[in-house]
mmCIF file as Biopython writes it, N, C-alpha, C and O atoms, coordinates in Angstrom:
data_model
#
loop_
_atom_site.group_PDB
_atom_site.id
_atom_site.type_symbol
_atom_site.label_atom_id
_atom_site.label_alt_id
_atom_site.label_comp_id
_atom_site.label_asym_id
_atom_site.label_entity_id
_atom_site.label_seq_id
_atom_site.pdbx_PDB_ins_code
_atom_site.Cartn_x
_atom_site.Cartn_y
_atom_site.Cartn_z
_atom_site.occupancy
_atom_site.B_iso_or_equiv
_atom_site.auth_seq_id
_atom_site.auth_asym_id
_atom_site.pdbx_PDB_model_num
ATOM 1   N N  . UNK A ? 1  ? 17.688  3.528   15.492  1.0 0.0 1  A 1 
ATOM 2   C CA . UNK A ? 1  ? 17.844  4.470   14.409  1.0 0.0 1  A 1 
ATOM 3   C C  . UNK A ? 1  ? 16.954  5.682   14.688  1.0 0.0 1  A 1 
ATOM 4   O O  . UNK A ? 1  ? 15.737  5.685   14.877  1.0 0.0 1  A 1 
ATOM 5   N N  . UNK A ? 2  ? 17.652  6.521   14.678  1.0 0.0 2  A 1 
ATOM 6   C CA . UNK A ? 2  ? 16.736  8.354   14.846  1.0 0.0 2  A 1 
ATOM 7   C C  . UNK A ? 2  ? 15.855  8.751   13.614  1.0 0.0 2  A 1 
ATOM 8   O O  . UNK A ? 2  ? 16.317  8.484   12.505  1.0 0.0 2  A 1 
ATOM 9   N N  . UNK A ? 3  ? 15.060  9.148   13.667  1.0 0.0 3  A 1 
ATOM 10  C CA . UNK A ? 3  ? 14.309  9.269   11.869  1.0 0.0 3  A 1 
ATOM 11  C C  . UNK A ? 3  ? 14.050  11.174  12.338  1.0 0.0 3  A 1 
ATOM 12  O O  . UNK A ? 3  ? 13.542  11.632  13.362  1.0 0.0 3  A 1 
ATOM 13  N N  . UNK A ? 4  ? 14.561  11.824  11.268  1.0 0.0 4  A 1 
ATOM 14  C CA . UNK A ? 4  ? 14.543  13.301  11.871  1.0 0.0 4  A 1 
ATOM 15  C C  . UNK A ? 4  ? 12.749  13.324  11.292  1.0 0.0 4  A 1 
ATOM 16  O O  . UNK A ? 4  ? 12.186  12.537  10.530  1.0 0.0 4  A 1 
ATOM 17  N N  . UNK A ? 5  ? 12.222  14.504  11.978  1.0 0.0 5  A 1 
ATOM 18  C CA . UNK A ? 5  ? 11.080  15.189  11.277  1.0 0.0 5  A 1 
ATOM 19  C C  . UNK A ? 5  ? 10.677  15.315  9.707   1.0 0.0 5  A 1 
ATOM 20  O O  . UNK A ? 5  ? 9.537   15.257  9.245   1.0 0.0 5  A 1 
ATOM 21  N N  . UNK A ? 6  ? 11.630  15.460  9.156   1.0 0.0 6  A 1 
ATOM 22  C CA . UNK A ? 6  ? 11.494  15.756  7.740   1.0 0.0 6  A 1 
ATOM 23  C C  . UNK A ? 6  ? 11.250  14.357  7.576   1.0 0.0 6  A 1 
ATOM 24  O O  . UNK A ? 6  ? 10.178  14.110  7.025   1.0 0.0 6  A 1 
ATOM 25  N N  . UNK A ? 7  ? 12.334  12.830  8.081   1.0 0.0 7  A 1 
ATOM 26  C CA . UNK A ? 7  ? 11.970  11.646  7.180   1.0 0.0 7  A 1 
ATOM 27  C C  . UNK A ? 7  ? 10.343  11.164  8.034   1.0 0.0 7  A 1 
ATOM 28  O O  . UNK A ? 7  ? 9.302   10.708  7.562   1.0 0.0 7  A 1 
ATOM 29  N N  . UNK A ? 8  ? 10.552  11.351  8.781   1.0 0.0 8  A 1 
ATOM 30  C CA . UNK A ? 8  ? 9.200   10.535  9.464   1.0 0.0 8  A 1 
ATOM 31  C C  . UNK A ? 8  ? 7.895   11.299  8.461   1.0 0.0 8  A 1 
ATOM 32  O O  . UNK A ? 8  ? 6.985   10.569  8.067   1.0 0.0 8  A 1 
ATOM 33  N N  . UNK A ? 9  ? 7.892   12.836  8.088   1.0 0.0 9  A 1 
ATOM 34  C CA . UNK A ? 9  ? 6.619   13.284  7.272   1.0 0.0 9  A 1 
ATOM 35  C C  . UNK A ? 9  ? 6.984   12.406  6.550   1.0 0.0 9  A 1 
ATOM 36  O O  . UNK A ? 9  ? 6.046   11.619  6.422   1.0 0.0 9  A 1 
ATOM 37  N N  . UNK A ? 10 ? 8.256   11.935  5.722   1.0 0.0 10 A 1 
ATOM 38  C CA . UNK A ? 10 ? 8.021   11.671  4.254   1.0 0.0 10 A 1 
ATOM 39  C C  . UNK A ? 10 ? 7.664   10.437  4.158   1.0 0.0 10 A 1 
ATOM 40  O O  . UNK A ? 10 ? 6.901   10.197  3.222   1.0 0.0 10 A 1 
ATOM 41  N N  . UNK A ? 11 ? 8.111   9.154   5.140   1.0 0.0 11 A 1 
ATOM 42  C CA . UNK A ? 11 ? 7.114   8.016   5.755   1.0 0.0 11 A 1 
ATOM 43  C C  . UNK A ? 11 ? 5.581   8.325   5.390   1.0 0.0 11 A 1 
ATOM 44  O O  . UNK A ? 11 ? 4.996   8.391   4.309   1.0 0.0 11 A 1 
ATOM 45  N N  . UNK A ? 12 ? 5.184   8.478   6.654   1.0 0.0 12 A 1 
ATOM 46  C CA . UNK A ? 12 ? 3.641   9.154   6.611   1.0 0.0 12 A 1 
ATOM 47  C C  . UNK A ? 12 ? 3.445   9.398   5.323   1.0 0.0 12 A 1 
ATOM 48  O O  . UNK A ? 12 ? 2.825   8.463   4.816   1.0 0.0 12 A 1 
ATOM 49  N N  . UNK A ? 13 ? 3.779   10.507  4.333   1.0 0.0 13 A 1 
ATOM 50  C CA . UNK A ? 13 ? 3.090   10.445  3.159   1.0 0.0 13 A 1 
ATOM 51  C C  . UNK A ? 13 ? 2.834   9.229   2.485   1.0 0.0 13 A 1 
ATOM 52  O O  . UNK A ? 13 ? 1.776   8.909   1.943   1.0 0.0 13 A 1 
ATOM 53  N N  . UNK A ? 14 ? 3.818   8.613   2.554   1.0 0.0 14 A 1 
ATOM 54  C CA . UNK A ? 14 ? 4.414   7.692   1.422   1.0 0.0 14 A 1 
ATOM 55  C C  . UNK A ? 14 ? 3.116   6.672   1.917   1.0 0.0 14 A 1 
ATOM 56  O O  . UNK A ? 14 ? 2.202   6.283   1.190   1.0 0.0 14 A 1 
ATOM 57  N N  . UNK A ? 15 ? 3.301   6.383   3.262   1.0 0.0 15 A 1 
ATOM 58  C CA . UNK A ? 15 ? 2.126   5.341   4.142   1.0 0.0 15 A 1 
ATOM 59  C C  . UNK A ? 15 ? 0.403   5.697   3.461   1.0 0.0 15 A 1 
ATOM 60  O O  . UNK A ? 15 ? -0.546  4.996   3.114   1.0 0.0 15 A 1 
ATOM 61  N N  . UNK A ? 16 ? 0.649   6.978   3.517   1.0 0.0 16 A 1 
ATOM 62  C CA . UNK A ? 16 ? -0.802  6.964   3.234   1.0 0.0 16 A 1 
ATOM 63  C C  . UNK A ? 16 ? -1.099  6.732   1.690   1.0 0.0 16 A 1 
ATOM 64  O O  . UNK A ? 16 ? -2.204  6.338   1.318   1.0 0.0 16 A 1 
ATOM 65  N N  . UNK A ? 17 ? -0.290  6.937   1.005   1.0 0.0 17 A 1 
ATOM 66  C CA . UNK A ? 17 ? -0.237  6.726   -0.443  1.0 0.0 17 A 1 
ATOM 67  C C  . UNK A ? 17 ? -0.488  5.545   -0.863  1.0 0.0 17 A 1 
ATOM 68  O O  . UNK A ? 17 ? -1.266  5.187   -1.747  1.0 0.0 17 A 1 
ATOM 69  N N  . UNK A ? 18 ? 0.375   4.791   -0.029  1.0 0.0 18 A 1 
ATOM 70  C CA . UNK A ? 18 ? 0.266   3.006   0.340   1.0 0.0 18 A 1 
ATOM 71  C C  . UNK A ? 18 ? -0.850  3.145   0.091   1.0 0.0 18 A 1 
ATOM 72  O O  . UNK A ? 18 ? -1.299  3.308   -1.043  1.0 0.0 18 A 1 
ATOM 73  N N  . UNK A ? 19 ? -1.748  3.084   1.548   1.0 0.0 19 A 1 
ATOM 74  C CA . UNK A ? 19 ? -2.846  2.991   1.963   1.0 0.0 19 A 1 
ATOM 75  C C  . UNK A ? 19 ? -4.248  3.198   0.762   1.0 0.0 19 A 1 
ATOM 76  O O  . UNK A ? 19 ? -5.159  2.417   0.490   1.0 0.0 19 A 1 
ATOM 77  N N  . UNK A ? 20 ? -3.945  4.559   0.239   1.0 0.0 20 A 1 
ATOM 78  C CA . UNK A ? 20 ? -5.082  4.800   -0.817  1.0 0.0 20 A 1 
ATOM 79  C C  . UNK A ? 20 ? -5.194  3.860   -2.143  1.0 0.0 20 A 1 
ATOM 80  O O  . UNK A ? 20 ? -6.246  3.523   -2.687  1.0 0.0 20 A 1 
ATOM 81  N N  . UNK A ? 21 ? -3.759  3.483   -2.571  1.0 0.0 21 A 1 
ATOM 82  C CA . UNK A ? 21 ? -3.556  2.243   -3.732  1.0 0.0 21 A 1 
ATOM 83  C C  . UNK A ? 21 ? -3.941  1.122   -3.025  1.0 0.0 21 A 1 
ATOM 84  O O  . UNK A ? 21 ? -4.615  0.527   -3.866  1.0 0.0 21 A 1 
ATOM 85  N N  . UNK A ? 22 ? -3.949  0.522   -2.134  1.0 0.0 22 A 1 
ATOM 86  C CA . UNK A ? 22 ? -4.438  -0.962  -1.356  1.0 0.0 22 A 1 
ATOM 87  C C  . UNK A ? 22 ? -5.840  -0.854  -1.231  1.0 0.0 22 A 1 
ATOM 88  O O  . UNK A ? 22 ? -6.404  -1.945  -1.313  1.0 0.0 22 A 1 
ATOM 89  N N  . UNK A ? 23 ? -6.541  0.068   -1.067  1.0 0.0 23 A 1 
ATOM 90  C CA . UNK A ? 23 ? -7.891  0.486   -0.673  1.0 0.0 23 A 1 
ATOM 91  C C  . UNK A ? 23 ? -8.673  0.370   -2.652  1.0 0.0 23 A 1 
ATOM 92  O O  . UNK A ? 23 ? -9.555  -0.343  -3.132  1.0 0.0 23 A 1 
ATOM 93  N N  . UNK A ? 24 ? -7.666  1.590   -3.327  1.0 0.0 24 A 1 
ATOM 94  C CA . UNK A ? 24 ? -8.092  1.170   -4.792  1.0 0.0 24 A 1 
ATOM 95  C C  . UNK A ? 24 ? -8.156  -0.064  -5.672  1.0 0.0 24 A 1 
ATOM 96  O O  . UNK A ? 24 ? -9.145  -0.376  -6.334  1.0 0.0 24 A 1 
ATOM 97  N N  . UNK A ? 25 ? -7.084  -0.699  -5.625  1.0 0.0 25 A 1 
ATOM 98  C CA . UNK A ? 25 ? -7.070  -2.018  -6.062  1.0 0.0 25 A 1 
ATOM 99  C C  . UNK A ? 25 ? -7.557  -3.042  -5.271  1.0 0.0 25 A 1 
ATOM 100 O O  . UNK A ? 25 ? -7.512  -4.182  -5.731  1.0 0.0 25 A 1 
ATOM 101 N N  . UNK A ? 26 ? -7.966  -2.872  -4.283  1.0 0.0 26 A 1 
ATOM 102 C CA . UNK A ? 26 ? -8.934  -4.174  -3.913  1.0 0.0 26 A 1 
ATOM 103 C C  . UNK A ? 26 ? -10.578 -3.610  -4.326  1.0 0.0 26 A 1 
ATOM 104 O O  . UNK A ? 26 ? -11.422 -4.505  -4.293  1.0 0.0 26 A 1 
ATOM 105 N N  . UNK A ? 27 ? -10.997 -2.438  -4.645  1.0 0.0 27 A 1 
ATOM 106 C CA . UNK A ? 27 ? -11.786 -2.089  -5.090  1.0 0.0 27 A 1 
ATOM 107 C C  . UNK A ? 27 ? -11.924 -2.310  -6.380  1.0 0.0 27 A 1 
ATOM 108 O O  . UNK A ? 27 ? -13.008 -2.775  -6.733  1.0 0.0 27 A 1 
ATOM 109 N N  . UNK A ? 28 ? -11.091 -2.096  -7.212  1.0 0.0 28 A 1 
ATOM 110 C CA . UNK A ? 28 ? -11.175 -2.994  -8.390  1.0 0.0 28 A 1 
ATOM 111 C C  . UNK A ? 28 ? -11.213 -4.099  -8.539  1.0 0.0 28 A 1 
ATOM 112 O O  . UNK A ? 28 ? -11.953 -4.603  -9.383  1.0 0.0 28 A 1 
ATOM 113 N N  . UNK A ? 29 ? -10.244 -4.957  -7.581  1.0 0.0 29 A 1 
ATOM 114 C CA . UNK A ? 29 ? -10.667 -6.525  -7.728  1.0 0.0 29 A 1 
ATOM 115 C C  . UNK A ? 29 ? -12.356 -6.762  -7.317  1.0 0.0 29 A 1 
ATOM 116 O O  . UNK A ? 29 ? -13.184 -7.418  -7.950  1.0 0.0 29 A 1 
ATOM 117 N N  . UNK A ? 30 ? -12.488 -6.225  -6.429  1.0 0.0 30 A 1 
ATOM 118 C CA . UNK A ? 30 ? -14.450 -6.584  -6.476  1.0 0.0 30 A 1 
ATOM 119 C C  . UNK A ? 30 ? -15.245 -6.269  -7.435  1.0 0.0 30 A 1 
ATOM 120 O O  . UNK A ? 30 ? -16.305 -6.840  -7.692  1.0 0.0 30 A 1 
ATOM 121 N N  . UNK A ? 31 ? -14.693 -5.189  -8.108  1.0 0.0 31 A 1 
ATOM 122 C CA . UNK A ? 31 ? -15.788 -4.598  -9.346  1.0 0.0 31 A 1 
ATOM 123 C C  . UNK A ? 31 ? -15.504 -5.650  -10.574 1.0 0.0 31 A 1 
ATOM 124 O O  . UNK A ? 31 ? -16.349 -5.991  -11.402 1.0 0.0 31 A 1 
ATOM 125 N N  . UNK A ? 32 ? -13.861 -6.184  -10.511 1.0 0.0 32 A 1 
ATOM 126 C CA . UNK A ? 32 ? -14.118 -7.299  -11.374 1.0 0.0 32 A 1 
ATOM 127 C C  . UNK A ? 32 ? -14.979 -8.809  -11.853 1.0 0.0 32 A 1 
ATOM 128 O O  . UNK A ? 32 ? -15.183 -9.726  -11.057 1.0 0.0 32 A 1 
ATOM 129 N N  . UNK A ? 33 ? -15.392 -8.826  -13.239 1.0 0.0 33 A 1 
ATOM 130 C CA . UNK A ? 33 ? -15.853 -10.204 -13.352 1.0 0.0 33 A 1 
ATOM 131 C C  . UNK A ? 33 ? -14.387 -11.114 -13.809 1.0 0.0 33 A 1 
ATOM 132 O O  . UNK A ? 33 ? -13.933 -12.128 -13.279 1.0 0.0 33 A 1 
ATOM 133 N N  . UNK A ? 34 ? -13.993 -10.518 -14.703 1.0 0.0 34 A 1 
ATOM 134 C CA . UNK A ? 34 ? -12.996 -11.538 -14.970 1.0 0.0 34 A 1 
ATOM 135 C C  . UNK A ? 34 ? -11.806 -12.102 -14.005 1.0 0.0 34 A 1 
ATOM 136 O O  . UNK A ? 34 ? -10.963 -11.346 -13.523 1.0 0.0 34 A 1 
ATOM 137 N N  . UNK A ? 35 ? -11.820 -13.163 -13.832 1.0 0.0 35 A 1 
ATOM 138 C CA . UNK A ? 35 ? -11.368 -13.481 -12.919 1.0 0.0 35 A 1 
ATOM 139 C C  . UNK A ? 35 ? -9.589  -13.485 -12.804 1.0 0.0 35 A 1 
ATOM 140 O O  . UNK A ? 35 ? -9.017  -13.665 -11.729 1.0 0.0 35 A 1 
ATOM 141 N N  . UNK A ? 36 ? -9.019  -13.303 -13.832 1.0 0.0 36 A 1 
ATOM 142 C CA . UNK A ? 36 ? -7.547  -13.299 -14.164 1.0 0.0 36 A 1 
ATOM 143 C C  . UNK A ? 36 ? -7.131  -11.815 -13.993 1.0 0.0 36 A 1 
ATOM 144 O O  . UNK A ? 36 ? -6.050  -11.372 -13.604 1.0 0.0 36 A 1 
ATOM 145 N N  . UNK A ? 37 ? -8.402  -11.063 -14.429 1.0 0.0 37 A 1 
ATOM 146 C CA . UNK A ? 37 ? -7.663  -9.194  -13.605 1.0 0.0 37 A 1 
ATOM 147 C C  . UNK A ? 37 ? -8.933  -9.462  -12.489 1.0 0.0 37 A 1 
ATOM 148 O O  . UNK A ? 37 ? -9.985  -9.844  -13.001 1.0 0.0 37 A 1 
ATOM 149 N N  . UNK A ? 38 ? -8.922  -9.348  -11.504 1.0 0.0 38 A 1 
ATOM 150 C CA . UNK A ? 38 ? -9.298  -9.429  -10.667 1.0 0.0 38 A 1 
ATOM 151 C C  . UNK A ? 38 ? -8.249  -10.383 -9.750  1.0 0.0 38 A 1 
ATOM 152 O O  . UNK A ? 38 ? -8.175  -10.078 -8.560  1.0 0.0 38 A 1 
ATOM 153 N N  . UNK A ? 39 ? -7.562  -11.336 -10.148 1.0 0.0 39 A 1 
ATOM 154 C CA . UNK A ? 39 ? -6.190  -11.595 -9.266  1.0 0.0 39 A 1 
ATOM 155 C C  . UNK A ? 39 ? -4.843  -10.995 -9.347  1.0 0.0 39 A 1 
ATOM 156 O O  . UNK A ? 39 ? -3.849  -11.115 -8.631  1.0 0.0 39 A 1 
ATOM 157 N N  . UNK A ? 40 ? -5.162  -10.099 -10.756 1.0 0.0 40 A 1 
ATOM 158 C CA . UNK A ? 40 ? -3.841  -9.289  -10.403 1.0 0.0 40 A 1 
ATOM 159 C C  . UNK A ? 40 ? -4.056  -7.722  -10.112 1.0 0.0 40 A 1 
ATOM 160 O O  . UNK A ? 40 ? -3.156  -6.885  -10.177 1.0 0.0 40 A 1 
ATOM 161 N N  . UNK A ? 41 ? -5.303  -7.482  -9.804  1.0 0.0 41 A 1 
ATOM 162 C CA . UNK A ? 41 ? -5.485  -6.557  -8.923  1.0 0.0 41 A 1 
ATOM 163 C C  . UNK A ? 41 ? -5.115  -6.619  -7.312  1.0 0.0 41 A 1 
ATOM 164 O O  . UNK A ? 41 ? -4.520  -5.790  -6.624  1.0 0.0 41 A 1 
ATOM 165 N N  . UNK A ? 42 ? -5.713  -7.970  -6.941  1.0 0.0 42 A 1 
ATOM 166 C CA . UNK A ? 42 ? -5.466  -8.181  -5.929  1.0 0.0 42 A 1 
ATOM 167 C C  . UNK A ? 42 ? -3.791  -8.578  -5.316  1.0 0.0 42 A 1 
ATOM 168 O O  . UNK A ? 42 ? -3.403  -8.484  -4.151  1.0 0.0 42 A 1 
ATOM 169 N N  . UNK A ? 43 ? -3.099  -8.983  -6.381  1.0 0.0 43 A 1 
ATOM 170 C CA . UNK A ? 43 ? -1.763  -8.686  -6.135  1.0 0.0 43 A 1 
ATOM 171 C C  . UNK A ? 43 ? -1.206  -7.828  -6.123  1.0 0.0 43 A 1 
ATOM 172 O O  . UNK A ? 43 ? -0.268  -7.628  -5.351  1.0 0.0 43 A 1 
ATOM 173 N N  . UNK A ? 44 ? -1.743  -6.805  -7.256  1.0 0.0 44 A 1 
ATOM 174 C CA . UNK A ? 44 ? -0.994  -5.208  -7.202  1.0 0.0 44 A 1 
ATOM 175 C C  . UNK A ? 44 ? -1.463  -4.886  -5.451  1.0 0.0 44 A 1 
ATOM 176 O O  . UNK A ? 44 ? -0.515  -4.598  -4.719  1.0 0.0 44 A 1 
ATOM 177 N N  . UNK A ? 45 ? -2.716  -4.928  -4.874  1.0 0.0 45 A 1 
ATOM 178 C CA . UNK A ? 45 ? -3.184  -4.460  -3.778  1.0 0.0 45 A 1 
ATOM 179 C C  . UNK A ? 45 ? -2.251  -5.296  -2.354  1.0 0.0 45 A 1 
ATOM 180 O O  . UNK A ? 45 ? -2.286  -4.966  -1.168  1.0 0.0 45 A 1 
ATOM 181 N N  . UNK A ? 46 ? -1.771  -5.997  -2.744  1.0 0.0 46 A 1 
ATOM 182 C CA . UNK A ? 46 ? -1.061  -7.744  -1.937  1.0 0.0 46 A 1 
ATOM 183 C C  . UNK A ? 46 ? 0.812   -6.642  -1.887  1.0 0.0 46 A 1 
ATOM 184 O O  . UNK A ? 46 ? 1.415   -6.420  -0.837  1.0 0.0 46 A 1 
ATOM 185 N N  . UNK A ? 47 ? 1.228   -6.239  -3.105  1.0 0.0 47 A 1 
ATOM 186 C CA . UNK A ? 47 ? 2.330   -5.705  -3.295  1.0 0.0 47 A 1 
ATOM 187 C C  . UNK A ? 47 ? 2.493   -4.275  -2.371  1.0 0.0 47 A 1 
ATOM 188 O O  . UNK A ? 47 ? 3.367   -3.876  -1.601  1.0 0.0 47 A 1 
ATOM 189 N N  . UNK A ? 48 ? 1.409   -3.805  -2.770  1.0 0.0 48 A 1 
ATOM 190 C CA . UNK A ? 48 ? 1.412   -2.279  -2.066  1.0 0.0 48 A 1 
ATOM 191 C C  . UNK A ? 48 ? 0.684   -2.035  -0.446  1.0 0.0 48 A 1 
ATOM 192 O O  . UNK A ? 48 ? 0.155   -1.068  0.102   1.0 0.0 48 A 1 
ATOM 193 N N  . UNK A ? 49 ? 1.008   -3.611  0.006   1.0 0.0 49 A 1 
ATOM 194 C CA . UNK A ? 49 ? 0.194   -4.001  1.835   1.0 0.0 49 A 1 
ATOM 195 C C  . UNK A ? 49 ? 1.585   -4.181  1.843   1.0 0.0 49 A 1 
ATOM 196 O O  . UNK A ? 49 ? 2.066   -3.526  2.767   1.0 0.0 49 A 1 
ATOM 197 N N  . UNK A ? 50 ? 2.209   -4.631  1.373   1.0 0.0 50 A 1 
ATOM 198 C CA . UNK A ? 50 ? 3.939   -5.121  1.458   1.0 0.0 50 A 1 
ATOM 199 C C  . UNK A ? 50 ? 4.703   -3.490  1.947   1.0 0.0 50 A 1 
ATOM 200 O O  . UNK A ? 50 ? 5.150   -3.167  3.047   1.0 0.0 50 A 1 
ATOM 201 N N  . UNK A ? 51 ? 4.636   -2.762  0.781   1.0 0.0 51 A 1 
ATOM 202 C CA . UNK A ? 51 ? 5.127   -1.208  0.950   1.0 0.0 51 A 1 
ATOM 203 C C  . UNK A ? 51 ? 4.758   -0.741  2.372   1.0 0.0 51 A 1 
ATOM 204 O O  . UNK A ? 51 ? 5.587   -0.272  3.152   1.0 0.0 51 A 1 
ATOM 205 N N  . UNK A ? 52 ? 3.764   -0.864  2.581   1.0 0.0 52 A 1 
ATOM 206 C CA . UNK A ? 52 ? 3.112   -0.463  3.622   1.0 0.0 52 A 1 
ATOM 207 C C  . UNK A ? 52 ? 3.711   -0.778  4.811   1.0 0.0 52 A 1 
ATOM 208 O O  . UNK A ? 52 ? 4.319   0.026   5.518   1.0 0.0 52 A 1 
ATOM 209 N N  . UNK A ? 53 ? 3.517   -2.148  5.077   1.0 0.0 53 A 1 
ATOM 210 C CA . UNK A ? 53 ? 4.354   -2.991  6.213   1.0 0.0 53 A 1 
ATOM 211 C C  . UNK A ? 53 ? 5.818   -2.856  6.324   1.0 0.0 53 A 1 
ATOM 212 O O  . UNK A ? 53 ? 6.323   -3.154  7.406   1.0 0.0 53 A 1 
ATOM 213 N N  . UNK A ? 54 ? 6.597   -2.437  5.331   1.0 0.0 54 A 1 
ATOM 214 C CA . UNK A ? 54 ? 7.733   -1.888  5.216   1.0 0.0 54 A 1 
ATOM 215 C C  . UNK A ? 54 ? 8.057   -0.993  6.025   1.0 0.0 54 A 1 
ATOM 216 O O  . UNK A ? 54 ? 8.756   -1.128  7.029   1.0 0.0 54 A 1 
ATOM 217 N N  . UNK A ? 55 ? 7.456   0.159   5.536   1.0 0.0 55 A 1 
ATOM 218 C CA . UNK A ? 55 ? 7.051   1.483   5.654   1.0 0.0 55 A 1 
ATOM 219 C C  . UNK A ? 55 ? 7.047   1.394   7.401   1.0 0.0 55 A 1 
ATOM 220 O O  . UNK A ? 55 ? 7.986   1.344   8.196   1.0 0.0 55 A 1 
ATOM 221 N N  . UNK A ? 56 ? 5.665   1.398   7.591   1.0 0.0 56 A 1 
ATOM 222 C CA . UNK A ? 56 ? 5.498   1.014   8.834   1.0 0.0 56 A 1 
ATOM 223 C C  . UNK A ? 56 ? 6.633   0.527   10.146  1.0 0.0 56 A 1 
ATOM 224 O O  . UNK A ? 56 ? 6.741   1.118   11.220  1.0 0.0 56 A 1 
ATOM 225 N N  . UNK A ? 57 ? 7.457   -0.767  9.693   1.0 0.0 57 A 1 
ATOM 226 C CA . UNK A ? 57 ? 8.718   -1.190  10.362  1.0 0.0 57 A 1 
ATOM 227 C C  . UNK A ? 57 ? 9.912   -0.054  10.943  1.0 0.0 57 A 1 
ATOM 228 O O  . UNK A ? 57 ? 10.572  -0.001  11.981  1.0 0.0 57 A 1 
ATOM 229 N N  . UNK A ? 58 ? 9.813   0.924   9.556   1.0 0.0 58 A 1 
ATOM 230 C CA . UNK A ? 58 ? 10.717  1.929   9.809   1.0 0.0 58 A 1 
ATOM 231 C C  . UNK A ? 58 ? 10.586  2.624   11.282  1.0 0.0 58 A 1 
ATOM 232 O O  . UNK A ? 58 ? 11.509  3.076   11.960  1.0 0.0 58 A 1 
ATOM 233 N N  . UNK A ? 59 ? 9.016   2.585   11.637  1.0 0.0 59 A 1 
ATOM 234 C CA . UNK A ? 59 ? 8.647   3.371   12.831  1.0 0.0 59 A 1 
ATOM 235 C C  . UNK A ? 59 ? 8.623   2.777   13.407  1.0 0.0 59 A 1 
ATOM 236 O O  . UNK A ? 59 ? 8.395   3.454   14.409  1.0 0.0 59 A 1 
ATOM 237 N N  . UNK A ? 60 ? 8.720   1.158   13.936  1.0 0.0 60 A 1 
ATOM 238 C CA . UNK A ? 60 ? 8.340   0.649   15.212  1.0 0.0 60 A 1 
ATOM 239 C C  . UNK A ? 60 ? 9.616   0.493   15.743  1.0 0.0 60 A 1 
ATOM 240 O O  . UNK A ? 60 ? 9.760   0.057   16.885  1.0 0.0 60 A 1 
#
């Protein structure tokens, strides 16, 4: 599959967007005490490693 210039930037954005929400929500899961948001932080962060790896596939 050919990915023109325009889709591959819009990848890349999207990747790094990934990237900054996975980085945030596992940062919240550490700042958490309670332990029930603090696992669904870490799933929101679990969901958006998913996007990512997606994402990613498109290019390899």
């Amino acid at each position: 599959m050919n990915i023109t210039d325009k889709e591959l930037m819009a990848i890349e954005d999207r990747m790094s967007e990934e990237q900054v929400l996975i980085r945030k929500y596992r940062s919240y899961a550490e700042q958490c005490n309670d332990a029930q948001l603090k696992a669904v932080c870490n799933q929101v962060a679990d969901k958006h490693q998913q996007h990512f790896n997606m994402l990613m596939g498109y290019l390899q």
